[in-house]
LOZAKE-827393 format. One line per 4 residues: number of its first residue (from 0); for each residue y, x, z of N, C-alpha, C, CB. Coordinates in pm, whole numbers, plus 50000, padded with zeros to 5 digits. Glycine has a CB too. Layout:
// LOZAKE-827393
NUM> Y/X/Z/Y/X/Z/Y/X/Z/Y/X/Z ~ ...
***
This chain:
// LOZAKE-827393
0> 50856/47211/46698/50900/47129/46808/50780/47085/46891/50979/47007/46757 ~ 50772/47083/47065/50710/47049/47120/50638/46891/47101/50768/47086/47205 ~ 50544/46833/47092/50531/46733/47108/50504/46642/47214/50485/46731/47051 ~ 50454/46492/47259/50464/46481/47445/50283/46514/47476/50530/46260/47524
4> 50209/46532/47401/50093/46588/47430/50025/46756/47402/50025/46499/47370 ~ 50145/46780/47361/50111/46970/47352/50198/47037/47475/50185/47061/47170 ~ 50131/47006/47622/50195/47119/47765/50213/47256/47717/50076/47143/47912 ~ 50120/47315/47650/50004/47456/47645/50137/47561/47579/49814/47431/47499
8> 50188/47500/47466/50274/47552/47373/50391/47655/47440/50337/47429/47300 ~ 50428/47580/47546/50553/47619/47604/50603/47736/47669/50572/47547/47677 ~ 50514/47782/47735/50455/47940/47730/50363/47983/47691/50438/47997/47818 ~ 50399/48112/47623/50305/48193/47586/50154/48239/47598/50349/48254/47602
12> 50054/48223/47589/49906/48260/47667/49957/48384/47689/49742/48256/47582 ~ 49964/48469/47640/49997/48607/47666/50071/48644/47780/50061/48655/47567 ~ 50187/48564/47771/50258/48593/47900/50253/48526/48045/50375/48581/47868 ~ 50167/48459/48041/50107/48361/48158/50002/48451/48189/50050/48194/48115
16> 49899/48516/48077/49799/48589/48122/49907/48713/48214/49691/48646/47981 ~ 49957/48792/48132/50057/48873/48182/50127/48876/48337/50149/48847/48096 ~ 50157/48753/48384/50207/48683/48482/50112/48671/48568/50258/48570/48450 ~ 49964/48615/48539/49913/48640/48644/49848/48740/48687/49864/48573/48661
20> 49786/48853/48598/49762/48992/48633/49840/49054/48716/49761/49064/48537 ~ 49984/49070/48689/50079/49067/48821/50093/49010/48919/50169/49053/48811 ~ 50110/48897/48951/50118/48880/49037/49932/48834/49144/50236/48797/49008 ~ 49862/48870/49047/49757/48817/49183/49645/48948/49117/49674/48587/49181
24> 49691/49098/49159/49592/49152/49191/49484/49161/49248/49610/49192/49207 ~ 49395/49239/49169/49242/49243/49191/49242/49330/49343/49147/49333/49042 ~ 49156/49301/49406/49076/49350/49557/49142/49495/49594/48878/49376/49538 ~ 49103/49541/49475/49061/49708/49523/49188/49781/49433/48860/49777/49457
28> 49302/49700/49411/49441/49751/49381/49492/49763/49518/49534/49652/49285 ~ 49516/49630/49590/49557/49618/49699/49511/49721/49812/49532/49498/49722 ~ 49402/49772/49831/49357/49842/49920/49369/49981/49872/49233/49800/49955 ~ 49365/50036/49734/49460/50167/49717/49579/50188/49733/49464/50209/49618
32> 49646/50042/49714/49783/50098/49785/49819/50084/49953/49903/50019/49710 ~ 49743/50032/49973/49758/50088/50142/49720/50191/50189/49701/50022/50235 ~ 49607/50228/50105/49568/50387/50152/49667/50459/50102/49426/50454/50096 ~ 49706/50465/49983/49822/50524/49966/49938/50548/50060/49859/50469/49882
36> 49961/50433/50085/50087/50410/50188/50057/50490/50296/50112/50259/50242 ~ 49932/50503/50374/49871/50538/50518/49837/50719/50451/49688/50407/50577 ~ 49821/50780/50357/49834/50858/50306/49922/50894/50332/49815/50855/50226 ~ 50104/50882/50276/50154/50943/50303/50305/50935/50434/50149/50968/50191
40> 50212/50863/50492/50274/50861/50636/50258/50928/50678/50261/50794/50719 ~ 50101/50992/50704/50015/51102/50759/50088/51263/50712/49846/51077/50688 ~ 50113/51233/50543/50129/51352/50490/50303/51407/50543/50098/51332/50316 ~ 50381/51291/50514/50510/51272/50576/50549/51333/50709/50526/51143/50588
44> 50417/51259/50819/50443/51303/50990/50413/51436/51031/50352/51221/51091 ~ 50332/51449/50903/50245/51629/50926/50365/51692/50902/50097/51702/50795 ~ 50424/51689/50823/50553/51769/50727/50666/51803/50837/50635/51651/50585 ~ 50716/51664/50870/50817/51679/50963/50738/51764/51082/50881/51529/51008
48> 50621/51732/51119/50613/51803/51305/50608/51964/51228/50406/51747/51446 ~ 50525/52004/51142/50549/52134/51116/50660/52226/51091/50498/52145/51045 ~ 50784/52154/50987/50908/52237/50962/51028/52192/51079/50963/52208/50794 ~ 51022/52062/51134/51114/52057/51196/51069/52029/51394/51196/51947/51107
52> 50954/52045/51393/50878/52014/51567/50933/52112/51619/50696/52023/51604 ~ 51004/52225/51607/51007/52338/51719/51192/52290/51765/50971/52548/51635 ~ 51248/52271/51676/51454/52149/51711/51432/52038/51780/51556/52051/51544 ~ 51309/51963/51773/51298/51809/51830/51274/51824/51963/51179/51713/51768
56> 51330/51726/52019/51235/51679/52220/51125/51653/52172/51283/51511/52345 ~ 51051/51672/52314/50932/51686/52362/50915/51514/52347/50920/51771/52517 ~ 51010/51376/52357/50956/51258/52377/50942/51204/52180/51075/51156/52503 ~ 51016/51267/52124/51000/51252/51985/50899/51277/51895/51073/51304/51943
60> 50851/51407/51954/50720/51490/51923/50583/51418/51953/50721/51624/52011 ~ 50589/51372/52054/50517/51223/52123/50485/51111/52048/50604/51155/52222 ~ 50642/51085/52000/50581/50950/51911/50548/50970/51791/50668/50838/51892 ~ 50581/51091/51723/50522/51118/51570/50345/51147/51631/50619/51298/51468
64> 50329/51194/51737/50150/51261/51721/50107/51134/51723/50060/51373/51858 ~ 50128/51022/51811/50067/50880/51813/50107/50828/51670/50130/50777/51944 ~ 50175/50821/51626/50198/50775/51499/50096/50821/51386/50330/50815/51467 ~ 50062/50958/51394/49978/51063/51335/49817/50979/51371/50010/51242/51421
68> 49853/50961/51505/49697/50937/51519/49663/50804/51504/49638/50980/51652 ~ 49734/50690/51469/49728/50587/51429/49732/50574/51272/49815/50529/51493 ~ 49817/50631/51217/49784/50665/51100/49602/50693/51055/49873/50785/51089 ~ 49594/50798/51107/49451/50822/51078/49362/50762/51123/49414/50920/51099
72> 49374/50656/51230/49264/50524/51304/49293/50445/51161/49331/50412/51496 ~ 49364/50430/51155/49398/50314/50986/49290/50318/50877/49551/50374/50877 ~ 49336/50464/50841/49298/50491/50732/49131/50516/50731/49382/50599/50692 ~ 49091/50607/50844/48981/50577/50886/48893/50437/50852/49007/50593/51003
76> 48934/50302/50948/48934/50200/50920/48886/50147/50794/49027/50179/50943 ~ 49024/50134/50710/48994/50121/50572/48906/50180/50509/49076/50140/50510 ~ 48887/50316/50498/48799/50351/50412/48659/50339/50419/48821/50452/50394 ~ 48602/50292/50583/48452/50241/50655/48452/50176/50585/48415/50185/50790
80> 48537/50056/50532/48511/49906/50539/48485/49923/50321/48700/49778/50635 ~ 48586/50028/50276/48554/50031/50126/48380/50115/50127/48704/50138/50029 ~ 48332/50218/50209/48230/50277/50164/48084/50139/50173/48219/50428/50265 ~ 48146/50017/50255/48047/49941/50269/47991/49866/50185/48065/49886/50341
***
């Protein structure tokens, strides 16, 4: 049984440690998964303009290459700022 001066007891160390490893990732988790993410946007926009760009309008085709090329200003970006 808890007593009124033992807080500590009530959860687990383990699962508080647990709890916060989740929820408050380290630096350089966070920034692989955005590259990730910006990864496969790139890989995604490439895919579509190649198998399906020759069926699409010309104003659609437009916004995937800017998309493409923002994509890669991103990622670009990010990865300056990790080689530093």
């Amino acid at each position: 049984m808890m007593t009124d001066k033992d807080y500590n007891s009530y959860i687990p160390k383990s699962f508080a440690a647990t709890t916060l490893d989740v929820l408050n990732p380290n630096r350089s988790v966070i920034v692989d998964m955005i590259m990730v993410q910006l990864l496969s946007m790139i890989v995604c926009m490439s895919m579509i303009l190649v198998f399906k760009g020759g069926s699409m309008p010309s104003s659609t085709i437009s916004y995937f290459l800017v998309g493409l090329f923002a994509s890669f200003l991103m990622l670009t970006g990010v990865y300056s700022r990790i080689t530093r």
